[in-house]
ROSE-4610 file (N, C-alpha, C; in Angstrom, 1 decimal, always signed):
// ROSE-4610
residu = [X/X/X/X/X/X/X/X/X/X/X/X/X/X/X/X/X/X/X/X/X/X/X/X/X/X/X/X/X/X/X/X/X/X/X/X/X/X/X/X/X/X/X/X/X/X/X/X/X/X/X/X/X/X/X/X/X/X/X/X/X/X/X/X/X/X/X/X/X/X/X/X/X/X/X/X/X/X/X/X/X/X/X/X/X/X/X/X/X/X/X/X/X/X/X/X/X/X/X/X/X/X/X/X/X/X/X/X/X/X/X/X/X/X/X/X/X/X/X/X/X/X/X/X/X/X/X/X/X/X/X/X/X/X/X/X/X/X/X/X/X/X/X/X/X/X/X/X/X/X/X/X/X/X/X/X/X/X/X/X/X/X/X/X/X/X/X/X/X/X/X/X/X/X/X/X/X/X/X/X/X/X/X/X/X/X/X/X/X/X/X/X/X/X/X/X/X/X/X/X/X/X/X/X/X/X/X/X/X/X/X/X/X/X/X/X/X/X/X/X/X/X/X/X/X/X/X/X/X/X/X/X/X/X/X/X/X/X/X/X/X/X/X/X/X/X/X/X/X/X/X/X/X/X/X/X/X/X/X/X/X/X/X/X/X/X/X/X/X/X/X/X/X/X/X/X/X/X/X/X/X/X/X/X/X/X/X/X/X/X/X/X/X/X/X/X/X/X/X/X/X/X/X/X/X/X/X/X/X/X/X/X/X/X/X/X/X/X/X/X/X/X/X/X/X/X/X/X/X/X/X/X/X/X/X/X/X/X/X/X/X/X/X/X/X/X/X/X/X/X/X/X/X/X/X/X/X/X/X/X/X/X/X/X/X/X/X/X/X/X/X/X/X/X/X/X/X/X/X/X/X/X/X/X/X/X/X/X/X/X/X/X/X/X/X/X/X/X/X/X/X/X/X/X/X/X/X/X/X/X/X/X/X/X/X/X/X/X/X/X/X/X/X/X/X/X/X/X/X/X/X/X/X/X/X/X/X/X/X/X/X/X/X/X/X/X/X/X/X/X/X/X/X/X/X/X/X/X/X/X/X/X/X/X/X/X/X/X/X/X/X/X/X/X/X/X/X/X/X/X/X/X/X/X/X/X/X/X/X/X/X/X/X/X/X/X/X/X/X/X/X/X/X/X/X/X/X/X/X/X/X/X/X/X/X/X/X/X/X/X/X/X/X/X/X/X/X/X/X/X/X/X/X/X/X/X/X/X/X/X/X/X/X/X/X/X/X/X/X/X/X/X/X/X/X/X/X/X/X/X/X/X/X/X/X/X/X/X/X/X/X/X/X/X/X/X/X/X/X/X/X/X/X/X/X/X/X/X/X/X/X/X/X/X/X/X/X/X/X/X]
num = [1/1/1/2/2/2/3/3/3/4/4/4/5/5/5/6/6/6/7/7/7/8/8/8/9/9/9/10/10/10/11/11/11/12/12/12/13/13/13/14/14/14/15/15/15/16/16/16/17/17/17/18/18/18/19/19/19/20/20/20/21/21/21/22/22/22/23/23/23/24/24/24/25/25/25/26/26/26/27/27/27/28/28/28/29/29/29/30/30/30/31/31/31/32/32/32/33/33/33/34/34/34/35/35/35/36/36/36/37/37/37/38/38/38/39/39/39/40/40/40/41/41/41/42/42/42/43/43/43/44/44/44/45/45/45/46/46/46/47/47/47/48/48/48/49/49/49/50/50/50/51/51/51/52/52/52/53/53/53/54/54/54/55/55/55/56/56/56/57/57/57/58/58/58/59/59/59/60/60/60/61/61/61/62/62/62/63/63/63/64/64/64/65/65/65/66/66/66/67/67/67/68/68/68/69/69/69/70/70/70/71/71/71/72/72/72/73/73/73/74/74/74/75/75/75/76/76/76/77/77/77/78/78/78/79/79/79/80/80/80/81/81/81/82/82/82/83/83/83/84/84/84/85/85/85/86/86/86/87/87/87/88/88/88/89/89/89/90/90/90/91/91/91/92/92/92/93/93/93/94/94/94/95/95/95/96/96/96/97/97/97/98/98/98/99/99/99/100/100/100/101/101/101/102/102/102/103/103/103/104/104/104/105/105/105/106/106/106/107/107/107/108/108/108/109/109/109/110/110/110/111/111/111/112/112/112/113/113/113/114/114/114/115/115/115/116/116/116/117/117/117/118/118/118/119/119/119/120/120/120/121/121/121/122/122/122/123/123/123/124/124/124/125/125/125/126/126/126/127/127/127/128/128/128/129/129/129/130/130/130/131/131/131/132/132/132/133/133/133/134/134/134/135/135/135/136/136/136/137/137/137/138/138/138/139/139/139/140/140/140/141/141/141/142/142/142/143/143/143/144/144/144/145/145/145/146/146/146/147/147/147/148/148/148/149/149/149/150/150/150/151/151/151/152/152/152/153/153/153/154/154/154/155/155/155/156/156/156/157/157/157/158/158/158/159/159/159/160/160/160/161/161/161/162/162/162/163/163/163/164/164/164/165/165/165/166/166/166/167/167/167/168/168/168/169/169/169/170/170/170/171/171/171/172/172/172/173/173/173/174/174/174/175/175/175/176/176/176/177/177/177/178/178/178/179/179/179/180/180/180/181/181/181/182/182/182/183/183/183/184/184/184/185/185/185/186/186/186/187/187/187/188/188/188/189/189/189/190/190/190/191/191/191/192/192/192/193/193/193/194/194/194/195/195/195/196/196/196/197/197/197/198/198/198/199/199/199/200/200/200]
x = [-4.4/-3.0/-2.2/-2.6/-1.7/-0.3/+1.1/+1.9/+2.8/+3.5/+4.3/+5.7/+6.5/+7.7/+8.1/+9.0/+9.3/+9.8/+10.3/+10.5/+9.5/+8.5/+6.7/+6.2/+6.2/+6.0/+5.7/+7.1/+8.0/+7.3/+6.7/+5.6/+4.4/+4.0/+2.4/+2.2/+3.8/+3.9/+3.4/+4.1/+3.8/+2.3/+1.9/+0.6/-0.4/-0.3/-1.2/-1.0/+0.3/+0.2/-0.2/-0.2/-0.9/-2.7/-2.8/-4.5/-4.7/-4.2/-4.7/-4.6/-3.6/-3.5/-4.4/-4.9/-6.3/-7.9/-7.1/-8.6/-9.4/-8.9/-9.1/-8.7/-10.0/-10.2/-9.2/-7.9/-6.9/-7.2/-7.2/-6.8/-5.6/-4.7/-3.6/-3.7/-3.5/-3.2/-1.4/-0.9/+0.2/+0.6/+1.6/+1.6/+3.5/+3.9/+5.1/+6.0/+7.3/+8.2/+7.0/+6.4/+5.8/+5.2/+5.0/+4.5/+5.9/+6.9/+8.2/+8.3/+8.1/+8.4/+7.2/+6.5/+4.6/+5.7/+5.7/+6.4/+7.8/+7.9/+9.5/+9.1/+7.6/+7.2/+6.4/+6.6/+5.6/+4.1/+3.9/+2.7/+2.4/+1.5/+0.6/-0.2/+0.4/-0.8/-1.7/-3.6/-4.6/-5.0/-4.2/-4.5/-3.1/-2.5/-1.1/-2.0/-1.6/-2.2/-0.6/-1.4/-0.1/-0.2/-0.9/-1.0/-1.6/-1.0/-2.5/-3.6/-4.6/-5.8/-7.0/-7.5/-8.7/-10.0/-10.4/-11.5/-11.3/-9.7/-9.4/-9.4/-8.8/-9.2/-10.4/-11.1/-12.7/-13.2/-12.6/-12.9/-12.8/-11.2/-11.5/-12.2/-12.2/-12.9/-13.7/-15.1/-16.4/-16.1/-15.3/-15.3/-14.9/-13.8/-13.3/-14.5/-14.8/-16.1/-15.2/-14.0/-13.4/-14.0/-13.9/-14.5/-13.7/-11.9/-11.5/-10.2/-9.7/-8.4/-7.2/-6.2/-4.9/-4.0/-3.1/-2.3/-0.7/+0.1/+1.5/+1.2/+2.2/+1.8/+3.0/+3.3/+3.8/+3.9/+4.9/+4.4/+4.6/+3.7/+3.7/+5.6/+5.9/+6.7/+6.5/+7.7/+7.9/+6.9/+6.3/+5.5/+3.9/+3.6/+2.2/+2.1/+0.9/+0.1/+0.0/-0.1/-0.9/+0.1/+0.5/+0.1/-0.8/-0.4/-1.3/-2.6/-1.5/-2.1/-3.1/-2.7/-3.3/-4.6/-4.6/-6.0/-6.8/-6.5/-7.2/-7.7/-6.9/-7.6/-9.0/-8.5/-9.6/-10.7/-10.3/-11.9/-12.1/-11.4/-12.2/-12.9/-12.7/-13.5/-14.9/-14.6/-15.8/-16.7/-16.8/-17.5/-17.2/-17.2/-17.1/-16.8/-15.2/-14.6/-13.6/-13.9/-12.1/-11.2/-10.2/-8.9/-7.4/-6.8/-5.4/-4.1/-3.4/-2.0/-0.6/+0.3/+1.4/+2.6/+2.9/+4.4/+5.9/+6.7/+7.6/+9.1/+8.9/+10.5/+10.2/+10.7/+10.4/+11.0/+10.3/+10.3/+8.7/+8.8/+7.8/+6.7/+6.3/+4.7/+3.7/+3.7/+2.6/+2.3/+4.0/+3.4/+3.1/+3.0/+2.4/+0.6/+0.2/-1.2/-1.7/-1.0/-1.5/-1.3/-1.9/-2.1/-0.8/+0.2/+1.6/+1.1/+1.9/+2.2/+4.0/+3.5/+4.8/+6.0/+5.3/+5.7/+7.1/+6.8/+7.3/+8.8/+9.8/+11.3/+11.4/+12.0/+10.9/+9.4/+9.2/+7.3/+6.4/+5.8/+5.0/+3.7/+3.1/+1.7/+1.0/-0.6/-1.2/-2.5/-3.1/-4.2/-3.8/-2.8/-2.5/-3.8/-3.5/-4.5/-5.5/-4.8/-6.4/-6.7/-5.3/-5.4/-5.4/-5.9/-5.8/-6.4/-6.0/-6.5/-6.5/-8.1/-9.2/-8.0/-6.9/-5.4/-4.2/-3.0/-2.0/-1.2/-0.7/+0.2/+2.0/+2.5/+3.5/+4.7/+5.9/+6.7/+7.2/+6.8/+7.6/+7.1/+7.3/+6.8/+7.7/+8.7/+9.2/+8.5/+8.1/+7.6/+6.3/+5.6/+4.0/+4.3/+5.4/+5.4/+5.6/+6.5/+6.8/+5.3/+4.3/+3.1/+2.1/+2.4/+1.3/+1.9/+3.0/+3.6/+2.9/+3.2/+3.0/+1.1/+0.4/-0.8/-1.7/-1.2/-1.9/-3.1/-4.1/-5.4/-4.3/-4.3/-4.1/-4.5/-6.0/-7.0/-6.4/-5.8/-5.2/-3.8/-3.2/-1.8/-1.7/-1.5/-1.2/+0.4/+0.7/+2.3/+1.9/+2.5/+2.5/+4.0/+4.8/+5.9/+6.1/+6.9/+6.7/+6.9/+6.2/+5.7/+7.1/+7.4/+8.9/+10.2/+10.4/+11.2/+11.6/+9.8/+9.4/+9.7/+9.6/+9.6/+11.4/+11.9/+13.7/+14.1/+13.5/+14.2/+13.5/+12.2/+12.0/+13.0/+13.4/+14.1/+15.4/+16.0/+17.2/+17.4/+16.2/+16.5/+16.6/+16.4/+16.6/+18.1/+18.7/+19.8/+20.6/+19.1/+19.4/+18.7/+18.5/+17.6/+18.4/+19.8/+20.1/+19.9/+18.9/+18.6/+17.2/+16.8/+15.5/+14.7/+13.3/+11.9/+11.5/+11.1/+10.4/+8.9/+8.1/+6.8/+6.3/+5.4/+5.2/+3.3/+3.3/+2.1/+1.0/+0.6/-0.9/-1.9/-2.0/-3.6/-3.9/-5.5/-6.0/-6.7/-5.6/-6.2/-5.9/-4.5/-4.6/-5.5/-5.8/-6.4/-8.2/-8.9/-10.4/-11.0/-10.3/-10.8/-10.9/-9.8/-9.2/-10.2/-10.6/-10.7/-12.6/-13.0/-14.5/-14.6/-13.9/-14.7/-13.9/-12.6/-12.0/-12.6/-13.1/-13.9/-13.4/-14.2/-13.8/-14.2]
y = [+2.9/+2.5/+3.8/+4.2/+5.8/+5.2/+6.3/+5.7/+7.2/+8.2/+8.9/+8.3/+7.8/+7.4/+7.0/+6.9/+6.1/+4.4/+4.1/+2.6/+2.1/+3.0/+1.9/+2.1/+2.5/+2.3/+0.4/+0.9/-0.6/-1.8/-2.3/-3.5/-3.3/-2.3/-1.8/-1.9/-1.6/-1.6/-2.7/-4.0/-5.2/-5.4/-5.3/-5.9/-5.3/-3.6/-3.4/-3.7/-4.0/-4.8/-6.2/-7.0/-8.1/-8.5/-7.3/-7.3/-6.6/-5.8/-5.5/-6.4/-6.9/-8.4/-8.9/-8.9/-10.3/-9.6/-8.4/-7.7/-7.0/-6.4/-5.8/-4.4/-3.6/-1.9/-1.9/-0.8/-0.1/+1.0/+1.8/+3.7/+3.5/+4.3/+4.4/+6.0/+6.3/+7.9/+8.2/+8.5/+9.3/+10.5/+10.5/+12.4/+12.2/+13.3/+13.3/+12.8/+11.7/+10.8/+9.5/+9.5/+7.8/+8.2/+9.4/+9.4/+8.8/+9.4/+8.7/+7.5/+6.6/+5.4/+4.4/+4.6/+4.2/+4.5/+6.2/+5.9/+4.9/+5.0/+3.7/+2.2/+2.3/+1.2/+0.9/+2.2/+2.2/+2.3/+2.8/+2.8/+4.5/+5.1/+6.3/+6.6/+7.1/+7.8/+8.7/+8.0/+8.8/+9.8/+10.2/+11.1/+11.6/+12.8/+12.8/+13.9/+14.0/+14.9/+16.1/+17.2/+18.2/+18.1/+18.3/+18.4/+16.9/+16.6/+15.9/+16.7/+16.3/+17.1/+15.9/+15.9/+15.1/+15.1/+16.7/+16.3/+16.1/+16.6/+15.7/+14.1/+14.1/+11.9/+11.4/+12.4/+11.9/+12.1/+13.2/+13.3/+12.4/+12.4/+11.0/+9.5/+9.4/+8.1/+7.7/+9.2/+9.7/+9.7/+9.9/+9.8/+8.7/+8.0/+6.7/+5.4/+5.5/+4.9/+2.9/+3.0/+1.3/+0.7/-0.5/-2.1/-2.1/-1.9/-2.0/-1.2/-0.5/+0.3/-1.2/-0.6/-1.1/+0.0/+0.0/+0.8/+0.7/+1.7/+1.2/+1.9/+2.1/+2.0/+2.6/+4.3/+4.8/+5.8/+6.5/+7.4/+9.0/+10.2/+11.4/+11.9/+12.7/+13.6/+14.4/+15.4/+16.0/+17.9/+17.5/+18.9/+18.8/+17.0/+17.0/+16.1/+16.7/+15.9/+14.2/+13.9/+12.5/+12.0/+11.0/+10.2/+10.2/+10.1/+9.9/+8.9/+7.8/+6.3/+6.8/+7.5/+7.2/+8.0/+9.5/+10.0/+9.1/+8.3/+7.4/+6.5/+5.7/+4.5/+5.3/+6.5/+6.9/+7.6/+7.8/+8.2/+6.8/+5.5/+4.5/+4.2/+4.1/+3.8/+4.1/+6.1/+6.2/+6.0/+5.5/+5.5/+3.6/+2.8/+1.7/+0.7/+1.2/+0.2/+0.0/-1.6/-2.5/-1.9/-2.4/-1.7/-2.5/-2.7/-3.3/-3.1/-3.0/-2.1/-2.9/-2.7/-3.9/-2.7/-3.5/-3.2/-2.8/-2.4/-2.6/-2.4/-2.4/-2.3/-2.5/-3.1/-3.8/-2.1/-1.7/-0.5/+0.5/+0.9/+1.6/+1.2/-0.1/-0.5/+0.3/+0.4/+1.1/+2.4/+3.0/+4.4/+4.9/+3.6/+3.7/+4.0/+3.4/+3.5/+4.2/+5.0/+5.5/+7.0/+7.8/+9.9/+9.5/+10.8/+11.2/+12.5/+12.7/+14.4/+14.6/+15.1/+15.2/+16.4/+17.2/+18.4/+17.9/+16.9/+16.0/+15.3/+15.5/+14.5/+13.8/+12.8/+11.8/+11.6/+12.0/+11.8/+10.8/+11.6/+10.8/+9.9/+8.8/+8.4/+8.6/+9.6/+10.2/+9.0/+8.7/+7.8/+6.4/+5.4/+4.2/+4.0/+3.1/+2.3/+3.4/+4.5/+5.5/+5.0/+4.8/+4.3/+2.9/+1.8/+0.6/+0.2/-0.3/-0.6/-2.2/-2.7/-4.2/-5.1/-5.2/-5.9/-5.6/-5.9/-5.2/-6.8/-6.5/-8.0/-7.2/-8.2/-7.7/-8.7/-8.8/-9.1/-10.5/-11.0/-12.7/-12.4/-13.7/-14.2/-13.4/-12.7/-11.7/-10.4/-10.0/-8.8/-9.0/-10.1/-10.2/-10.8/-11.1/-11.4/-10.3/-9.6/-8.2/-7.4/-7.1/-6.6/-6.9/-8.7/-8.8/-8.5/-8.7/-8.2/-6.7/-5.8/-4.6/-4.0/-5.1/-5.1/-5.0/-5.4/-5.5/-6.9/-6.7/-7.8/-8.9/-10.3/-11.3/-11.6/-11.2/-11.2/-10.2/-9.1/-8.3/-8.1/-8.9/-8.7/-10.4/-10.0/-11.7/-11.9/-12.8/-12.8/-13.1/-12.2/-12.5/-12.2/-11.9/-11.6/-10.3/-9.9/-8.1/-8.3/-8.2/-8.3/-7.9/-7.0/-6.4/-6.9/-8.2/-8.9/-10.6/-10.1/-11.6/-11.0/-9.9/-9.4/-9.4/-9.2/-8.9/-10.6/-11.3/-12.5/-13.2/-12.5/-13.5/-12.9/-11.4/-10.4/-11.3/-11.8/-11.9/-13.7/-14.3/-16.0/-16.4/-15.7/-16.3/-16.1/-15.4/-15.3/-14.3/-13.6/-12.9/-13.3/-14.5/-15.1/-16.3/-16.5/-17.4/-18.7/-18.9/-20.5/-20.5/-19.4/-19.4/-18.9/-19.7/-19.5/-18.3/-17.6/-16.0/-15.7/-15.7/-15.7/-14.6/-15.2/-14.4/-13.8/-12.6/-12.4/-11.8/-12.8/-13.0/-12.8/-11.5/-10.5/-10.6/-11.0/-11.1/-12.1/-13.0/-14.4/-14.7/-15.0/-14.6/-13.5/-12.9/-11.9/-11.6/-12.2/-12.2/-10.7/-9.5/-8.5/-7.8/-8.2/-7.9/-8.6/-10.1/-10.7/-10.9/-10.1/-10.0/-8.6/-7.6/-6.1/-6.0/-6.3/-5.4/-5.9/-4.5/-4.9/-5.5/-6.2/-6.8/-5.7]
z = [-6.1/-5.8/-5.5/-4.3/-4.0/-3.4/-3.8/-3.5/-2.9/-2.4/-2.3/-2.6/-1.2/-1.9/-2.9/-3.6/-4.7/-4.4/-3.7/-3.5/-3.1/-2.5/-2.4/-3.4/-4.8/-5.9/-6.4/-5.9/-6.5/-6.3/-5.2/-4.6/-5.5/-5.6/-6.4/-7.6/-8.3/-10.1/-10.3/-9.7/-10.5/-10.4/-9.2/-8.8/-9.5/-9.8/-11.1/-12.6/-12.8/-14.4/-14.4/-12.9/-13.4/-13.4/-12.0/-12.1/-13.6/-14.4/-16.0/-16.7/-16.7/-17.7/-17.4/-15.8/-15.9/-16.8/-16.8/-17.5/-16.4/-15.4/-14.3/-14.1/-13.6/-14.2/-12.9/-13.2/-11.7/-12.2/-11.3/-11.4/-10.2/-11.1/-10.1/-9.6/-8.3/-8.2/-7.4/-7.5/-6.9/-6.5/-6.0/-5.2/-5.1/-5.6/-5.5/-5.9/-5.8/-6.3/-6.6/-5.9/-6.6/-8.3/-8.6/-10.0/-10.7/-10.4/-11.1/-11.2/-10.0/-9.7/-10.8/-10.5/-11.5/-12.6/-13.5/-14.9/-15.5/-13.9/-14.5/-14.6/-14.6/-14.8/-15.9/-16.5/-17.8/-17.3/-15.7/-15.7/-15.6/-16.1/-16.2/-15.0/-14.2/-13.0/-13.5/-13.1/-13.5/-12.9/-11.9/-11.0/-10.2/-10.6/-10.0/-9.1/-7.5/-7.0/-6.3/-5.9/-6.0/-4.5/-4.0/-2.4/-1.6/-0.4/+0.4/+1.3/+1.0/+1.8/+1.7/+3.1/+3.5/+2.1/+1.8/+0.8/-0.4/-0.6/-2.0/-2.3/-1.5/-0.8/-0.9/-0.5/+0.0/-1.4/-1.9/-3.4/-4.7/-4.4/-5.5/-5.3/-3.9/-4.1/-4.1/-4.3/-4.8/-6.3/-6.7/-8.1/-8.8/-8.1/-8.4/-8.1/-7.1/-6.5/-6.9/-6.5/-6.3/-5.7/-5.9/-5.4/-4.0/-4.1/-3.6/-3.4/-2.2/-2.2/-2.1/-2.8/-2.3/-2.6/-1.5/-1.5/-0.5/-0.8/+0.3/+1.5/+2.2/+3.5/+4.2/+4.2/+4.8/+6.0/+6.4/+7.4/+6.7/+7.1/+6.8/+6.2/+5.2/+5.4/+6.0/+5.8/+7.1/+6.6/+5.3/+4.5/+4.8/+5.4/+6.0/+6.8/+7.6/+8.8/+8.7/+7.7/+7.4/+6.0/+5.4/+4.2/+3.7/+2.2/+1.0/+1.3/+1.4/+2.0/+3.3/+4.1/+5.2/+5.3/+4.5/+3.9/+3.0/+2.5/+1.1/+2.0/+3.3/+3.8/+4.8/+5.4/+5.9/+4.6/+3.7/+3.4/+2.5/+2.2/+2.0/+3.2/+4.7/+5.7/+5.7/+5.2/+5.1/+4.0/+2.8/+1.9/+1.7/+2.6/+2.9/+2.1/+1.4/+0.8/+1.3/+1.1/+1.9/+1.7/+2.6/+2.0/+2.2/+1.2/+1.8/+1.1/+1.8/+2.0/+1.8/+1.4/+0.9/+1.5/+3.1/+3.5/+2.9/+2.4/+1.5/+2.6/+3.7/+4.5/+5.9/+6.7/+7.8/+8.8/+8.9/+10.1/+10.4/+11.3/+11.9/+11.5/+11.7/+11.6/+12.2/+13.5/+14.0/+13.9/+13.4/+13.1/+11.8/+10.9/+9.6/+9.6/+10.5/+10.8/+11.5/+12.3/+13.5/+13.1/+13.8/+13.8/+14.8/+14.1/+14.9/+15.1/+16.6/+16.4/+16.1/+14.5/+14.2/+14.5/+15.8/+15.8/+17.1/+17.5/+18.6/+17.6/+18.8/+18.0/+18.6/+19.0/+17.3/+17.3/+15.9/+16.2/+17.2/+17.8/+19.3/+18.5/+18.6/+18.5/+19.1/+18.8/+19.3/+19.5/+18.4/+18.0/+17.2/+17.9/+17.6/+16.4/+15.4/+14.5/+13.6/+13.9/+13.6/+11.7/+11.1/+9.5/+9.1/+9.9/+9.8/+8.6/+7.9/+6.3/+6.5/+6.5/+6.3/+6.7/+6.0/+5.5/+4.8/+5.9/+5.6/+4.8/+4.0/+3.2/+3.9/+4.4/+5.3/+4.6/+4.7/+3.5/+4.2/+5.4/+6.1/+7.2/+7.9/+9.0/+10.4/+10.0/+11.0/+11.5/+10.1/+10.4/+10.6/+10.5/+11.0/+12.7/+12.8/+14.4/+15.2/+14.5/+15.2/+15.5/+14.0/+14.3/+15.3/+15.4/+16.4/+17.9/+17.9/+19.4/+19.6/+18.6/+18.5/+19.3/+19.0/+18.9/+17.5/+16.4/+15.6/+15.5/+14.8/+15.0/+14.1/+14.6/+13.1/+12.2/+12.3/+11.2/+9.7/+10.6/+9.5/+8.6/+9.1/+8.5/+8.2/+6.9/+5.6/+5.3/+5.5/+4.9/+3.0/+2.5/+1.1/+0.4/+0.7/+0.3/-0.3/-0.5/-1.9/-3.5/-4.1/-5.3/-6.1/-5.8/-6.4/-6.5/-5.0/-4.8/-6.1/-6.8/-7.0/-8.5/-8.9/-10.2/-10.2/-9.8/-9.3/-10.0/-9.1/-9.3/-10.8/-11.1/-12.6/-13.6/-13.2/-14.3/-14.0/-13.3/-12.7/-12.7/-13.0/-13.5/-12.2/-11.1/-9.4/-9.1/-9.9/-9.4/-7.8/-7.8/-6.7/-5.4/-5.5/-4.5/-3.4/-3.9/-3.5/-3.2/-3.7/-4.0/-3.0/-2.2/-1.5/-2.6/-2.2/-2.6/-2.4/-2.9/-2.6/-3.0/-1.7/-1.7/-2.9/-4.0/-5.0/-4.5/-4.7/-4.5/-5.9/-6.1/-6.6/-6.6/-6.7/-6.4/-7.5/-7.6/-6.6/-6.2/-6.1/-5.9/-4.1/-4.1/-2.1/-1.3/-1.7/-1.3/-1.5/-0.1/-0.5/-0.9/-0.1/-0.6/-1.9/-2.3/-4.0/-4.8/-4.7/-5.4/-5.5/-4.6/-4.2/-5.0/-4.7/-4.7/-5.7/-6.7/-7.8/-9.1/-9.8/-11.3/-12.2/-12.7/-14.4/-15.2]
């Protein structure tokens, strides 16, 4: 569950306190403001990392050895080449575990996945899809239409709603919902990858 920003935290918290409740091993790692966001959730990052770098990635997930990645899904700051996320989906590629990624704000889809040159204003896409992670959970049926326009596969992006929206409204009695239904997501039950490869 690598997270940098702190509001992609926010989608991820819930989803690891309810895969623990089911009795389900998570390691969470973080880098930067997302360790904050994880502790405002009363969750403990088992791995706070200081830098991103490719064999650190490739490192923990030799040592983590998951069933399954999940993680958010952003684009580089402006201090590195890549995301957290986007080092972690490529070296789950290579040591061939699934992976799937939970959207948290309807902008820059494709350059969430893709190698930028960030040296470029505004950052150019160099290698479209180079971080595509198994399955992206995308927050409504707008922003999975936008993706596929975009060229993303359908096979890969699930409408599941954002976990954080659904925690908002139980804290909140639905009062912030307006009287709409708000897709609750349920990992790792919607989800075949979660629900095949994450340990008991």
């Amino acid at each position: 569950f690598p997270r940098v920003h702190p509001s992609g935290a926010s989608p991820l918290a819930p989803v690891v306190k309810r895969l623990r409740a089911r009795g389900k091993e998570v390691r969470v790692i973080a880098y930067g403001p997302g360790k904050l966001a994880f502790e405002r959730h009363k969750i403990t990052p088992d791995v706070t990392l200081m830098c991103i770098d490719p064999d650190i990635s490739s490192g923990v997930m030799e040592a983590f050895r998951p069933g399954a990645l999940l993680c958010g899904l952003s684009v580089p700051d402006s201090g590195n080449l890549l995301a957290l996320e986007q080092e972690l989906t490529l070296a789950a590629k290579n040591c061939g575990v699934k992976s799937v990624a939970v959207l948290d704000f309807w902008s820059s889809y494709l350059e969430r996945v893709s190698q930028l040159d960030i040296s470029a204003v505004p950052p150019r896409i160099t290698h479209p899809f180079m971080f595509m992670p198994d399955v992206i959970c995308t927050i409504d049926e707008a922003s999975r239409a936008e993706m596929l326009r975009l060229g993303f596969s359908p096979d890969g992006v699930m409408v599941t709603g954002n976990p954080h929206f659904s925690e908002i409204a139980l804290k909140g009695r639905g009062c912030c919902t307006g009287g709409r239904k708000i897709n609750t997501l349920l990992l790792p039950a919607h989800i075949p990858i979660l629900r095949e490869h994450t340990r008991v």
